[in-house]
C-alpha positions as CSV (number, residue, x, y, z in Angstrom):
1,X,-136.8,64.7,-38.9
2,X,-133.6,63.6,-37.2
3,X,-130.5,65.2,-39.0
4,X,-129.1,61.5,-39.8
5,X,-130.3,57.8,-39.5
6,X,-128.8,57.3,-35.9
7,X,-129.8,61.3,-35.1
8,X,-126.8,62.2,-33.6
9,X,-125.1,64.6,-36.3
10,X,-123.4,67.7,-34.9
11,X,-124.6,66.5,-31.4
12,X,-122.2,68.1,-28.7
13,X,-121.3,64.3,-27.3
14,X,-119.9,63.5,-31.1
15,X,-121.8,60.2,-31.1
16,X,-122.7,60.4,-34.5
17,X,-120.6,58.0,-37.3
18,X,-122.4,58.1,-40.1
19,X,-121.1,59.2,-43.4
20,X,-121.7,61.5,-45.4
21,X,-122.7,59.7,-48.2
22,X,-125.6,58.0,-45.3
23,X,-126.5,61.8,-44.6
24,X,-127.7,62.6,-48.2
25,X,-129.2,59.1,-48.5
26,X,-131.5,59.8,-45.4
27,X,-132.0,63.0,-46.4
28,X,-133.1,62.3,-50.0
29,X,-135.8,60.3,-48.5
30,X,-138.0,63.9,-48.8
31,X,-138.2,64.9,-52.1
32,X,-137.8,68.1,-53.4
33,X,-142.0,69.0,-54.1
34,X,-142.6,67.7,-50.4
35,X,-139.7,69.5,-48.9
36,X,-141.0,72.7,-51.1
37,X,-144.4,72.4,-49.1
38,X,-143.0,72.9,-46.3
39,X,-142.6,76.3,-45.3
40,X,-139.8,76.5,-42.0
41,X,-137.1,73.9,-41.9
42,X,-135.1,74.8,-38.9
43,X,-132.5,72.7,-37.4
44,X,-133.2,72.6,-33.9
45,X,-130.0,71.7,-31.7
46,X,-130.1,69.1,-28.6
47,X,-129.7,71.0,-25.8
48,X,-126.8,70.5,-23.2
49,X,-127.7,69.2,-19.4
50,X,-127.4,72.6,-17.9
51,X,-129.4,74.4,-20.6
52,X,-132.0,71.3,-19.9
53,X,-132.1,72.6,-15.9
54,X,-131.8,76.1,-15.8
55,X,-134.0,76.5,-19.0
56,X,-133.4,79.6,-20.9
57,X,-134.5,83.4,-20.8
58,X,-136.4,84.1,-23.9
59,X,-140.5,85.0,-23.8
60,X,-142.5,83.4,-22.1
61,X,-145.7,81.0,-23.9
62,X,-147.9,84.0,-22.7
63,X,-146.2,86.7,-24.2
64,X,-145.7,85.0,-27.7
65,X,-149.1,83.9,-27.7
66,X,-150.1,87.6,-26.9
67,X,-147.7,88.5,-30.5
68,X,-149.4,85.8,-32.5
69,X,-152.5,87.0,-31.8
70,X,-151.8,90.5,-32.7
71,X,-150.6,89.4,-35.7
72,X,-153.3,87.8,-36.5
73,X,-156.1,90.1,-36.1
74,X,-153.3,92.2,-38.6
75,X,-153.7,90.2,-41.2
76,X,-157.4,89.4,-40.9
77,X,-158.0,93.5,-41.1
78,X,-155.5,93.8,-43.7
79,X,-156.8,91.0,-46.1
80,X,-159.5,89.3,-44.7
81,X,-157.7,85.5,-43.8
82,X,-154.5,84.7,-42.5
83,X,-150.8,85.1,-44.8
84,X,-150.3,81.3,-45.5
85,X,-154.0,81.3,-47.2
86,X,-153.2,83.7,-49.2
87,X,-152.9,83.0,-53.3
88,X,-150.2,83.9,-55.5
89,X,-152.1,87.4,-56.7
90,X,-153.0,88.4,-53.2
91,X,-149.3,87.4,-52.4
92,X,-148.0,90.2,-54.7
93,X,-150.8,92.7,-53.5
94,X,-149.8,92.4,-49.7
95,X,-146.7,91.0,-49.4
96,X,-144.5,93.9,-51.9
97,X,-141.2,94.4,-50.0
98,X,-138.8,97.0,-49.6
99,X,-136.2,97.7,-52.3
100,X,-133.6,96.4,-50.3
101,X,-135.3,93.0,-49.6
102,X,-136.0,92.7,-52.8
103,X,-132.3,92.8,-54.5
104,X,-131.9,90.0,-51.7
105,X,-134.8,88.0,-52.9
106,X,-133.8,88.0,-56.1
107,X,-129.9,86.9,-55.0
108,X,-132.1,83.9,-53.2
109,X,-134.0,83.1,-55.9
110,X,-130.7,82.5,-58.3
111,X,-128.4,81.3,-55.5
112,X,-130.8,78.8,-54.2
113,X,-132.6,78.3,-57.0
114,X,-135.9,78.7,-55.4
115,X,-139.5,77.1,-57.2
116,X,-142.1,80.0,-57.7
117,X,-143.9,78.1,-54.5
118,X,-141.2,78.5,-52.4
119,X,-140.7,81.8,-53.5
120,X,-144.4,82.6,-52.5
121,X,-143.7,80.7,-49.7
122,X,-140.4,83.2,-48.8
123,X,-142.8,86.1,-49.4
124,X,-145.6,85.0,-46.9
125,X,-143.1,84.2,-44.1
126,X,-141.5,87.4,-44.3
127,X,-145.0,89.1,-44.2
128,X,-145.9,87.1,-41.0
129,X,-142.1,87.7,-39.3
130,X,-143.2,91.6,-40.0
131,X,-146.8,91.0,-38.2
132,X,-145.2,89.2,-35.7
133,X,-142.9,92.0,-35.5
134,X,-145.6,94.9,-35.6
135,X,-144.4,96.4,-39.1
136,X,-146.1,97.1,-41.6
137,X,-143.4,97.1,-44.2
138,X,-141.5,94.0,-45.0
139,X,-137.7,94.9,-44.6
140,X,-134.3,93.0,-45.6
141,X,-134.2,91.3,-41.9
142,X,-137.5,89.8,-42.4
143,X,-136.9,88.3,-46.0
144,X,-133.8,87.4,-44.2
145,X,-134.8,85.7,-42.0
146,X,-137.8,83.6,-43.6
147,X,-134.8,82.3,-46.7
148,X,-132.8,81.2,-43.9
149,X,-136.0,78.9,-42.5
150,X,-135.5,77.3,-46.3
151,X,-132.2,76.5,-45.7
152,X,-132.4,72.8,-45.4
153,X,-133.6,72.7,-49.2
154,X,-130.4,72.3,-50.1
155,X,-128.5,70.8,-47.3
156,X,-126.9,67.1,-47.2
């Protein structure tokens, strides 16, 4: 979804003017249970003109397919269907984290103030950042890294 109603908030060329009372009006248009369901939520900046042209120099579609792939035969072998079909049982059987990640789920958790689904949800996309990764433990930097794709939750 667009950030605002005209879709131009923290756009580099400043042309947004809605307030910020229009902001958490747009916003509350997706309810807490649908937003809940959805497991990334990543605000994706508009590029400038010259990041536009000269493109940038991350992986290319080839090499990220090649990762996804891998990670996928990882978690068929592991537990027999991929990490989003997994159930809240077989969540806590193969997605158990490291010490470390778990003190910060439980800061997420209370800070956020995270439903269980979006908890499981947390715990499945830090499993599949560690598959896409090649590791089979799930560390800080990956539970990291899937509560900051909740992050609009609680934006607006």
């Amino acid at each position: 979804m667009n950030p605002c109603p005209c879709g131009y908030l923290g756009h580099f060329s400043g042309k947004c003017r809605c307030t910020p009372d229009q902001v958490a009006r747009y916003r509350s248009k997706l309810s807490g249970p649908l937003l809940d369901r959805i497991d990334v939520q990543i605000e994706v900046p508009a590029l400038r003109e010259d990041e536009l042209v000269h493109g940038s120099q991350g992986e290319n579609s080839a090499q990220v397919r090649m990762r996804v792939e891998r990670a996928s035969i990882r978690q068929l072998e592991r537990q027999g269907k991929n990490n989003t079909r997994l159930g809240p049982r077989e969540v806590q059987r193969f997605c158990a984290v490291e010490d470390s990640a778990n003190s910060l789920l439980k800061r997420a958790i209370s800070k956020l103030h995270l439903s269980a689904r979006a908890y499981h949800r947390v715990l499945k996309l830090a499993r599949t950042i560690a598959d896409l990764a090649g590791e089979t433990a799930i560390g800080v930097g990956h539970v990291a890294e899937a509560i900051q794709y909740r992050r609009l939750d609680n934006s607006g």
